[in-house]
C-alpha positions in Angstrom: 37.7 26.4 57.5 37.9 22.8 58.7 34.2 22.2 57.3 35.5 23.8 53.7 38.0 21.7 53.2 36.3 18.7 54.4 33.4 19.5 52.5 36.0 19.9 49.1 37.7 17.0 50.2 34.2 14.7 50.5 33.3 16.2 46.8 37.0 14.9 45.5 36.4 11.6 46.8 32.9 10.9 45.2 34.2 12.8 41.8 37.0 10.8 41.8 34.9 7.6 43.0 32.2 8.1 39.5 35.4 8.9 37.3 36.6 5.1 38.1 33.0 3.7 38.1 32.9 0.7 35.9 30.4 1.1 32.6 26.9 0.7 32.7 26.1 -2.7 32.9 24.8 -3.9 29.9 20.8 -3.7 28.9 18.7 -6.7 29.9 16.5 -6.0 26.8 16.8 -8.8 24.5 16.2 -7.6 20.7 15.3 -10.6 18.2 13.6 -10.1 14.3 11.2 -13.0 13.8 11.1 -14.4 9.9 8.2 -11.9 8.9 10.6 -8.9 9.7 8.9 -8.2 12.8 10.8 -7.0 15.5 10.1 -8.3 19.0 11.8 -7.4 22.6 11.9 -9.7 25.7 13.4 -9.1 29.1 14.7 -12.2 29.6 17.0 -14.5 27.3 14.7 -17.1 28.6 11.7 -15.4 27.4 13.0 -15.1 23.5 12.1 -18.4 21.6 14.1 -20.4 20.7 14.4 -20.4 17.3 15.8 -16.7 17.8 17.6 -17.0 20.6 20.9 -17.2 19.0 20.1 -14.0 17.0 18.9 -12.3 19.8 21.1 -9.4 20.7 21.3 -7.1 24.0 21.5 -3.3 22.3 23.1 -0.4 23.5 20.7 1.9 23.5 21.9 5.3 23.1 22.6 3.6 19.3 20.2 5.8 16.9 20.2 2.6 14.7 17.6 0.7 17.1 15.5 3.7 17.5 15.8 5.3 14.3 13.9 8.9 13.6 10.8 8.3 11.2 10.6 9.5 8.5 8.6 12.5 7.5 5.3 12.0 6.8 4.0 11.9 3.0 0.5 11.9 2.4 -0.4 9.0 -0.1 -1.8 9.5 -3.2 -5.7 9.1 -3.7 -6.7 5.7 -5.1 -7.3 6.5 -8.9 -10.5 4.3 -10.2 -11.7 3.7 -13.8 -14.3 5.9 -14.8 -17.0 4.2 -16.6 -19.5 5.8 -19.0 -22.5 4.1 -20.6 -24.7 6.3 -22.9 -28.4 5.2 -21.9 -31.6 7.5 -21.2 -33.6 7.7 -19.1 -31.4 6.8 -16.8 -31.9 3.2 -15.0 -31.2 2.9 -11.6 -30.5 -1.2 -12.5 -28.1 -0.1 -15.2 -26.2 2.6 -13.6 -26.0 1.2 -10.1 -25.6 -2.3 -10.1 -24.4 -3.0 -13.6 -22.3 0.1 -13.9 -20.4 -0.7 -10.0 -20.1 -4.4 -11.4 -18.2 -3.6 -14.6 -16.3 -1.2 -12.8 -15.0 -3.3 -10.1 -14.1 -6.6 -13.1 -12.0 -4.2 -15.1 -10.3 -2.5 -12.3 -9.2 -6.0 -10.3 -8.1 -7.2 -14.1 -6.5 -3.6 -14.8 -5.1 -3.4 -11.4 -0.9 -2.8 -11.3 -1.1 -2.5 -15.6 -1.4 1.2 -15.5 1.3 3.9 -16.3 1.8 7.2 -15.4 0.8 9.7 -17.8 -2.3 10.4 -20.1 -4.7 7.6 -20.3 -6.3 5.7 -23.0 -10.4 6.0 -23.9 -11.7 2.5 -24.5 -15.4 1.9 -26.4 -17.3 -1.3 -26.9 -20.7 -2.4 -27.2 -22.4 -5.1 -24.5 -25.1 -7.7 -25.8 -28.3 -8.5 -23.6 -26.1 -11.6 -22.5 -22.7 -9.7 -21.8 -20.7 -11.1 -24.7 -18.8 -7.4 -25.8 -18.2 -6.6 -29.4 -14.7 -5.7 -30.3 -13.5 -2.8 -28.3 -11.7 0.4 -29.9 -9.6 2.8 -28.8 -11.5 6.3 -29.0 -8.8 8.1 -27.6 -5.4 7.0 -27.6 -2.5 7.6 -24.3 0.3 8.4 -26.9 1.6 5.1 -25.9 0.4 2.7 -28.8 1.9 -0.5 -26.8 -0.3 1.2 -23.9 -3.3 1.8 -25.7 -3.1 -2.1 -27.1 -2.7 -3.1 -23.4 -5.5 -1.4 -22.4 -7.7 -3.0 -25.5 -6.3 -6.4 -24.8 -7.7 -6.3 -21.3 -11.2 -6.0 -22.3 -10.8 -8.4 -24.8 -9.2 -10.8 -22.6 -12.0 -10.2 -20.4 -14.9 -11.7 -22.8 -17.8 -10.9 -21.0 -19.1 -8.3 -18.9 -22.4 -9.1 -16.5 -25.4 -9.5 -18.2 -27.3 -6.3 -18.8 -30.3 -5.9 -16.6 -33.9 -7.5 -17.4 -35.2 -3.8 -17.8 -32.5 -2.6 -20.3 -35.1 -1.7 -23.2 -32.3 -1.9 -25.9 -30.6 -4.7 -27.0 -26.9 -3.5 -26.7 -25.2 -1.2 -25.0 -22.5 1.2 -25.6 -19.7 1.7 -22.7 -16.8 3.8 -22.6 -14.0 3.3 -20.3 -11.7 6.0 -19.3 -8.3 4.0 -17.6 -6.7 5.2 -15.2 -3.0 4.2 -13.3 -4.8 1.8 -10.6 -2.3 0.7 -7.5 
């Protein structure tokens, strides 16, 4: 009986000792953003520089705000590219390769963050042996006449395309470009 009770009696003492335990001392993690919106941790206050040391702040950590749950994942969408059509046969491997990939990749980095959602406009020109364009026209049009001017505008702002290749029998060359909305 005398081991009960001083069994109970031990148990009181160390409940009652963790009920009047002071707090958790506070975290020596030392949380500081740097100007980029990086966020950086040290262990020391010493060890933060000191450019950020006054912003540098000891969290609590059972805050959700410092460890915040991600957020679902959302599979981006597929990089949309301008498709580019040139009417030639046979085909070239110098005009539909190289020259084809070419004027593909100057419209697209001109085109780039222009684009809208929504049905896109059909542009046709014609390229000289030299890669001066004629006067481009809109085949098919968005629905979007502003849109469809944008897209014209482009080409014409654009002047010149690469040369044709030295084994392009013809002497011009008609291209049709198909825009799409390019991130």
């Amino acid at each position: 009986m005398r081991t009960t009770i001083g069994a109970l009696a031990a148990l009181l003492i160390a409940a009652t000792a963790h009920a009047q335990a002071p707090p958790a001392a506070p975290s020596n993690a030392y949380r500081y953003v740097d100007e980029r919106g990086v966020i950086h941790w040290a262990q020391s206050l010493n060890l933060v520089p000191p450019a950020y040391a006054s912003k540098a702040i000891t969290p609590d950590f059972r805050d959700e705000s410092i460890f915040p749950s991600p957020k679902p994942y959302v599979k981006p969408r597929t990089p949309s590219v301008l498709a580019l059509t040139v009417e030639h046969q046979p085909r070239l491997e110098s005009l539909h390769g190289w020259w084809t990939n070419e004027t593909r990749r100057i419209v697209t980095a001109a085109w780039k963050a222009h684009g809208q959602d929504g049905q896109q406009p059909l542009i046709t020109f014609y390229v000289v042996r030299d890669g001066r364009i004629s006067v481009p026209d809109v085949e098919r049009s968005s629905g979007d006449i502003a849109y469809d001017l944008k897209a014209r505008d482009l080409i014409v702002a654009l002047r010149r395309m690469p040369p044709l290749p030295p084994d392009f029998p013809g002497t011009r060359l008609r291209v049709q470009i198909r825009f799409a909305l390019v991130r």
